[in-house]
C-alpha positions as CSV (number, residue, x, y, z in Angstrom):
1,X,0.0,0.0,0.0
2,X,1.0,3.6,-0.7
3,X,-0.2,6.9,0.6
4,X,0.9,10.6,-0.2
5,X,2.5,12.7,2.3
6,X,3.7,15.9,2.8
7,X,7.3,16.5,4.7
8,X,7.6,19.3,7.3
9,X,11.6,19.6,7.5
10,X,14.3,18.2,6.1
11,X,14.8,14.1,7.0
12,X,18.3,12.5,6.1
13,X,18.2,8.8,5.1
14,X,17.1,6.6,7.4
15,X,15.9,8.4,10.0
16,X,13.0,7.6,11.8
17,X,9.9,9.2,10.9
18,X,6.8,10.4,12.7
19,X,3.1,11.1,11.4
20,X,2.2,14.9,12.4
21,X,-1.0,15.5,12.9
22,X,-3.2,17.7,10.7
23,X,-2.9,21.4,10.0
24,X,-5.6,23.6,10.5
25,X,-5.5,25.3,7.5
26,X,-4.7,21.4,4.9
27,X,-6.7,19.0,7.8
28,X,-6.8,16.6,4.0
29,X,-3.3,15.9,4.0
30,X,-1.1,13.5,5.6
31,X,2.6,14.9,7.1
32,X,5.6,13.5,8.3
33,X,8.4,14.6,11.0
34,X,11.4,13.4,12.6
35,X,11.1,11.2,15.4
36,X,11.3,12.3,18.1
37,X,13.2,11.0,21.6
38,X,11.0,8.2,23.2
39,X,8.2,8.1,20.5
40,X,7.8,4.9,18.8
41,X,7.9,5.6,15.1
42,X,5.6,5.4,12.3
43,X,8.2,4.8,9.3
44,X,11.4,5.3,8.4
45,X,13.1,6.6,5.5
46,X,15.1,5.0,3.2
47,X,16.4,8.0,1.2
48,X,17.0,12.0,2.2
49,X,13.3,13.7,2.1
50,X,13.3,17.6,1.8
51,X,11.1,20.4,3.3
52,X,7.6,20.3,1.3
53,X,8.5,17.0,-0.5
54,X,5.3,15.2,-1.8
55,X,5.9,11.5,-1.7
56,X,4.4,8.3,-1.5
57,X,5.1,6.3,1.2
58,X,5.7,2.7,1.1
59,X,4.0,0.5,3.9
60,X,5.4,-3.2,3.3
61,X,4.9,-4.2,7.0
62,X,8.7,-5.6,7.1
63,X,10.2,-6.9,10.7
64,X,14.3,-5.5,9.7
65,X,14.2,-1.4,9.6
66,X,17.3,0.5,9.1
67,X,18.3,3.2,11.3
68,X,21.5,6.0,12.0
69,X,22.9,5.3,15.6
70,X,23.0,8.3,17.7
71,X,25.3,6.4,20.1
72,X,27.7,3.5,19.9
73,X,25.5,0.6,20.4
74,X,26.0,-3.4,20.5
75,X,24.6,-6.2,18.5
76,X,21.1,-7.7,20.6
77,X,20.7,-4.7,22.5
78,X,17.4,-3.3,22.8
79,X,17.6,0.4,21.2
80,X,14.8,3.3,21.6
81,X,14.1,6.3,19.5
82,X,16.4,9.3,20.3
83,X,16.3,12.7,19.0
84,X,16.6,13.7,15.4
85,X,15.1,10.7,13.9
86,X,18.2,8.9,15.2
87,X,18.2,5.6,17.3
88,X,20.2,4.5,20.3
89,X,20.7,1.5,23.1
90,X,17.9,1.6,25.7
91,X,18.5,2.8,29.4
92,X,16.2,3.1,31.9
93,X,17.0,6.9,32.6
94,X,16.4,8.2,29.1
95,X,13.6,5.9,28.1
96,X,9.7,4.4,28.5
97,X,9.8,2.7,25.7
98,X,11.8,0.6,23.5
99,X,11.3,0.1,19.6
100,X,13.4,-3.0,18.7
101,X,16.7,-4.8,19.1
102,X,20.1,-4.3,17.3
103,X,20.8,-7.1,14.4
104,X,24.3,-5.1,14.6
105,X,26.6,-3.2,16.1
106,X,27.5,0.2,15.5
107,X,29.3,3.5,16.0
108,X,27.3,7.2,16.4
109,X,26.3,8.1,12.9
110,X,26.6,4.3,11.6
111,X,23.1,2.8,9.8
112,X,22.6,-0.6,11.3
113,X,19.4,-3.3,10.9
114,X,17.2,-3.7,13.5
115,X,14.2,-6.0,14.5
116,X,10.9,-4.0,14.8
117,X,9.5,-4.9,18.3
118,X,7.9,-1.9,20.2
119,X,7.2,-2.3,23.9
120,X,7.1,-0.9,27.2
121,X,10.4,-1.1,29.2
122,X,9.1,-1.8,32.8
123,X,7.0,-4.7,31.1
124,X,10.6,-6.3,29.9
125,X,12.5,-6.1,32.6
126,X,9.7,-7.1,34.8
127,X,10.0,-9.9,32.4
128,X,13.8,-11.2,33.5
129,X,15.5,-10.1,30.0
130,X,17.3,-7.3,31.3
131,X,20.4,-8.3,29.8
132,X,19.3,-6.9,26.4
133,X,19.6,-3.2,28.1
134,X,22.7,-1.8,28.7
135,X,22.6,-2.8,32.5
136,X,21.3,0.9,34.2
């Protein structure tokens, strides 16, 4: 399935994206954001997306995302949405929520694979599989 959105800022390459809700003045338009820290995204890009870009967006439904580190981060470590669109390993100061585990490891600014599996933190560690956090 495709739909047509309109993007509010610029978005480098596999960032995370957010829906934005409606403006008053275009409530028949769809329009998309950067991430933003703690949310659990929407999309993400696969290519760099300009301010007031027009495109069609692509929903395949596919477990693997892609995502640009925002901090060094292992391989089978859960990792939660950070600022900028950017992704990084889950601690329990920073975060509520998680949004997947690392395939790979990475440096800042790398683009690694990651399985999409959103959650709430407390209900994971509550859980016994705190070892996929980076121990906080």
């Amino acid at each position: 399935m495709k739909i047509k959105a309109i993007v509010t800022e610029d978005i480098p390459a596999y960032s995370l994206v957010a829906l934005r809700g409606a403006r008053g003045d275009d409530p028949n338009n769809i329009y998309l954001m950067k991430n933003k820290k703690d949310w659990i995204p929407d999309f993400y890009s696969t290519k760099d997306l300009k301010e007031g870009e027009e495109i069609l967006v692509k929903i395949e439904g596919n477990p693997i995302w892609k995502v640009r580190l925002s901090k060094d981060t292992r391989p089978g470590t859960l990792i939660s949405a950070d600022d900028n669109g950017e992704a990084s390993w889950t601690n329990t100061r920073e975060h509520k929520y998680f949004i997947g585990y690392s395939l790979e490891g990475g440096k800042a600014g790398d683009v690694i694979s990651y399985v999409r599996k959103t959650g709430v933190l407390s209900q994971v560690l509550d859980s016994g599989i705190e070892g996929l956090t980076h121990g906080d």
